[in-house]
C-alpha positions in Angstrom: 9.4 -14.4 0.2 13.0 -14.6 1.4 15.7 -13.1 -1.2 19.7 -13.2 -0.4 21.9 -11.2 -2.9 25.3 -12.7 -2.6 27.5 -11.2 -5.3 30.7 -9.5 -5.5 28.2 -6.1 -5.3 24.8 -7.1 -3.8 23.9 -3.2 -3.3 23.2 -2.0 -6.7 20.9 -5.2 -6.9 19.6 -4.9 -3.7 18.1 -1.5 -5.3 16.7 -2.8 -8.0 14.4 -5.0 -6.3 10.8 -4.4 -6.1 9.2 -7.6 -5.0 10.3 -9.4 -2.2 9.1 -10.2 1.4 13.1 -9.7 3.1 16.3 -8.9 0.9 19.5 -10.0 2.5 22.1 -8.3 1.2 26.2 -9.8 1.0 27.3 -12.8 2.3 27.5 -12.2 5.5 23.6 -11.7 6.0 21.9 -15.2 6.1 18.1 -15.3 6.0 18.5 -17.3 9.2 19.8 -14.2 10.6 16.7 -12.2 9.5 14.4 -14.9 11.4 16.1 -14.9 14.3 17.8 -11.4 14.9 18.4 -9.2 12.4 15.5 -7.6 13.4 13.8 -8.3 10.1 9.6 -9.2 10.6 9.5 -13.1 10.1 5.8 -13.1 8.6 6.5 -12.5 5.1 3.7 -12.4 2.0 4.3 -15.5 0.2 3.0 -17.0 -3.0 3.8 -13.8 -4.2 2.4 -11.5 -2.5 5.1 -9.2 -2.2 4.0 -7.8 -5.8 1.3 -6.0 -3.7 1.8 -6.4 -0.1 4.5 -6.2 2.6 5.9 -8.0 5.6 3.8 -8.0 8.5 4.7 -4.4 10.8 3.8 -2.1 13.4 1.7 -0.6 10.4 -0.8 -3.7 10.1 -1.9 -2.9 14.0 -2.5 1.3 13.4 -6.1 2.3 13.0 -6.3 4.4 9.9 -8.9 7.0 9.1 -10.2 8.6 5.8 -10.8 12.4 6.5 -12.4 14.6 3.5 -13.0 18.1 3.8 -13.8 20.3 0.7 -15.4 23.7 0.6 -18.5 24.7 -1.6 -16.2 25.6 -4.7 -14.6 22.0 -4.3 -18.1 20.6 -4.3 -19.0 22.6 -7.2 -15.9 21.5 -9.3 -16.4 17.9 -8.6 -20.2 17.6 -8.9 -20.6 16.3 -12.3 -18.3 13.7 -11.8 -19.3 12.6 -8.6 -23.4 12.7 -10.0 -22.3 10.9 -13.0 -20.7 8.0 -11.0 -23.2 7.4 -8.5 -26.2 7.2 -11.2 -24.2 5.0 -13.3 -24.0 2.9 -9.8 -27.6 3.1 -9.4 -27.0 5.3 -6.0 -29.3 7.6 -6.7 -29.6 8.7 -3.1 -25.4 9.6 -2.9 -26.0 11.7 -6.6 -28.7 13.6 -4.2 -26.2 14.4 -1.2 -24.5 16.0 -4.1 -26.9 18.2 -5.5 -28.8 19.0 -2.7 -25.9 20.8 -0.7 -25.6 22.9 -3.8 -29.0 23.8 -4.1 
């Protein structure tokens, strides 16, 4: 959750981290100051979490999209995979969108 580096060169550390929620770095930067008004979000993952997830942001309330667009070629390269996969899934019906826009 809430990591303070306080060493005689908290920056080199500071890089080396990969899992925490908020990293206060030096002395002077309490994680009270991070609550409060540092500027920091205050809903950090917890239980670790962080391994896989951030602090709550602007991100978390953005409406993403998935757009794929391929051209017949693309199609064509990726058909045997994509086939294989959905009949192994039992979607016979997605193997079908496949092969018949090649048809």
């Amino acid at each position: 959750e809430h990591l303070e580096l306080i060493t005689a060169d908290p920056a080199p550390l500071a890089a080396k981290v990969e899992n925490a929620g908020a990293v206060f770095v030096g002395a002077y930067a309490p994680v009270s100051l991070g609550d409060y008004v540092a500027g920091p979000n205050h809903t950090l993952p917890t239980a670790g979490a962080a391994r896989f997830s951030s602090p709550l942001g602007v991100y978390n309330f953005l409406k993403r999209t998935s757009v794929a667009s391929l051209n017949r070629g693309d199609l064509e390269m990726l058909r045997e995979a994509c086939v294989a996969l959905a009949k192994l899934e039992g979607l016979t019906a997605h193997a079908h969108a496949v092969e018949v826009r090649l048809e």
